[in-house]
C-alpha positions, 0 to 999 in steps of 0.5 A, spaced: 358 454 139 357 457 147 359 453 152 354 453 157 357 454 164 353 451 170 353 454 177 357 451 182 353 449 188 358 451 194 358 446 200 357 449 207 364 451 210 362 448 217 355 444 219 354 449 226 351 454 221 350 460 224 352 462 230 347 466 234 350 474 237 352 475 243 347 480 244 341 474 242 345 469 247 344 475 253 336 476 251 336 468 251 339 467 258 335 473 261 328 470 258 329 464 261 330 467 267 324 471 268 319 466 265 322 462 271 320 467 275 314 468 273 312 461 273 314 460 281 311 467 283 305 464 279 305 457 282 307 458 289 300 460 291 298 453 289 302 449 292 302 453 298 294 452 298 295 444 297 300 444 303 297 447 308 290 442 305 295 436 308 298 439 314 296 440 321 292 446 323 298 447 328 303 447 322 299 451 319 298 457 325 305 457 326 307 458 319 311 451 318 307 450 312 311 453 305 310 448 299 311 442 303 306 439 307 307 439 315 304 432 319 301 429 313 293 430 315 286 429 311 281 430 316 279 436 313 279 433 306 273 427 309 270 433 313 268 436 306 267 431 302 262 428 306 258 435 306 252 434 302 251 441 302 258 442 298 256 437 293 249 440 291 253 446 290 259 443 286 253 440 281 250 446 280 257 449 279 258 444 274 250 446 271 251 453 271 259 452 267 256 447 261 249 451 260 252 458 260 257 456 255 253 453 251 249 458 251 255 464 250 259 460 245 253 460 240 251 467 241 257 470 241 259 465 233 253 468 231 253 474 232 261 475 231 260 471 224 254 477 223 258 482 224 264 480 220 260 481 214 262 487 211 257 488 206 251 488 212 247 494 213 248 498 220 254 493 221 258 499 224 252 501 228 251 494 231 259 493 233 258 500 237 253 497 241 258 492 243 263 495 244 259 501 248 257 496 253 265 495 254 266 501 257 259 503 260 252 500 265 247 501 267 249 500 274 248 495 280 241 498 282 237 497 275 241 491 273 238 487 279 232 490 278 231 488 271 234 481 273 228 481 279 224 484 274 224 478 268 222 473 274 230 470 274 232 471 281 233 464 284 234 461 276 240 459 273 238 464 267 240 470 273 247 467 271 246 465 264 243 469 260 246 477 263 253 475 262 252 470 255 257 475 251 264 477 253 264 483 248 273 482 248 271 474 245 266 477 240 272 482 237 277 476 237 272 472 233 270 477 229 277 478 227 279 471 226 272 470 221 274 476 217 281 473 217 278 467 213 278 466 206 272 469 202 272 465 196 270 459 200 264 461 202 263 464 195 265 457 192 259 454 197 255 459 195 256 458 188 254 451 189 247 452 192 249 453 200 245 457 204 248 462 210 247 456 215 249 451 211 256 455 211 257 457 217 256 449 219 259 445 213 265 451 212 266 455 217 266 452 224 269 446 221 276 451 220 275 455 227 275 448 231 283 453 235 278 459 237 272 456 239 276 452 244 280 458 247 273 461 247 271 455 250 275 455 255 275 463 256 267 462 258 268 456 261 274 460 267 270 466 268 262 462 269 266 457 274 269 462 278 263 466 278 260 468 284 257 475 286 251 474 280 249 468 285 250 471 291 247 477 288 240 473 285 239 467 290 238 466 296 237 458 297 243 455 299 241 448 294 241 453 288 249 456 290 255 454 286 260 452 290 264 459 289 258 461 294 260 455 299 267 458 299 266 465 300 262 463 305 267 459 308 273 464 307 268 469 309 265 465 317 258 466 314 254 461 316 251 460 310 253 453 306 258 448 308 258 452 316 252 450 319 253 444 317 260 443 321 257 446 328 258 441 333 263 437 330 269 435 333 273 434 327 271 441 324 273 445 329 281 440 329 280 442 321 277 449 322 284 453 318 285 447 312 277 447 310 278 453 306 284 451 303 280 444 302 275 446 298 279 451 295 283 446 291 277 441 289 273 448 286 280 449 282 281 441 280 276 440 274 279 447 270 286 445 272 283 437 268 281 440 262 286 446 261 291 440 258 286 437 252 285 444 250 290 448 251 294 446 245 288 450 242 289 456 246 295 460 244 294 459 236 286 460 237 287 467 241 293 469 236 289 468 229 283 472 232 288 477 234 293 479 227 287 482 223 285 488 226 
């Protein structure tokens, strides 16, 4: 007879396990120093703004105010708040960001969805006209003119609809639908499903990560946006409150600068308003990041690894 000899399964020697290098160690310590950096140059404008819209004027002027406010005050904050100049133009802010990217999010799944078939005829064609737009326009001029032309000045759609698709969103989603398994669409295909019905039942439910970044993406850039409207609009009810601000930090007397002529309190908090206003433009971004951001870095990475 053979014997037959089992491996022996060797303890570890040492429950440290395996010791990082020096040179990992010296990268660890060096990251953690420039991500700290980052984050202060990154988060000291903000806390600069906040500060000064609690502190005195005087503090401000003298230049007392760091991060830390200087003589606790909130008359700016009343000032603005009892504008309702700034509240018409904060809901139309908010109008303007939910319908836009409602509208960009369609569009753009759509016609990445589209483009990521690679048995779709002309499909290099479309993909070029995306891209061309990147790197060329027709210009200021012919733009406005068309805008005027379509009967969009003084319309949400002035806003809306030139900037619906952002050709960098439509490549990251087009990579991340080509990156998706091909048999789970034959499955369903096999089973009677139509093209809608896939795109629906199939293949949103699995690019909940990027439709979110994308969300997100559309929803910064429609809510900071400001010069379409100042371009395409010439009544103070139909401004976003991006508009509001630029007048302010402007001296315009536009939005929100009429209506503080006179005041005895605007004139005290001439310097803090604009920080104000500042800070209850950026609030809302800075309340809806936290429930998507967990979305965010893995949305943007799928869409990116196939190239």
């Amino acid at each position: 007879m053979v014997a037959i000899q089992t491996p022996r399964i060797l303890a570890p020697k040492g429950k440290r396990g395996i010791q990082p290098s020096r040179g990992y160690r010296i990268f660890q310590v060096v990251n953690a120093i420039v991500l700290s950096a980052v984050v202060v140059v990154t988060l000291y404008p903000f806390l600069n703004i906040v500060a000064r819209s609690l502190s005195d004027e005087a503090a401000i002027i003298t230049g007392k105010v760091t991060i830390i406010p200087d003589g606790f005050n909130i008359t700016a904050y009343r000032l603005v708040m009892k504008d309702e100049m700034f509240w018409t133009n904060y809901r139309n802010t908010v109008v303007y960001t939910t319908v836009a990217t409602f509208i960009a999010i369609v569009l753009t799944t759509t016609y990445a969805y589209v483009l990521s078939k690679k048995h779709l005829k002309g499909r290099g064609l479309l993909v070029g006209i995306a891209v061309f737009t990147m790197f060329f326009s027709g210009g200021l001029i012919p733009h406005y003119l068309l805008i005027t032309g379509l009967g969009f000045k003084n319309t949400i759609w002035a806003i809306v609809l030139p900037n619906a698709i952002s050709v960098f969103n439509l490549l990251v989603m087009k990579a991340f639908f080509e990156s998706l398994p091909t048999e789970l669409e034959e499955a369903a295909a096999v089973d009677g499903m139509n093209t809608y019905g896939i795109l629906w039942k199939i293949v949103l439910p699995l690019s909940k990560a990027v439709i979110a970044t994308m969300v997100l993406f559309y929803a910064v850039s429609f809510w900071n946006s400001w010069f379409s409207a100042f371009l395409y609009m010439d009544k103070l009810d139909l401004f976003p409150v991006t508009v509001y601000l630029r007048n302010l930090i402007a001296g315009a007397t536009g939005a929100g600068s009429e209506s503080m002529i006179g005041d005895p309190d605007a004139v005290q908090a001439a310097i803090t308003v604009q920080s104000v206003t500042i800070v209850l433009t950026t609030l809302p971004i800075l309340m809806v990041y936290p429930f998507i951001q967990r979305y965010f870095v893995t949305g943007v990475m799928l869409g990116a690894v196939k190239g």
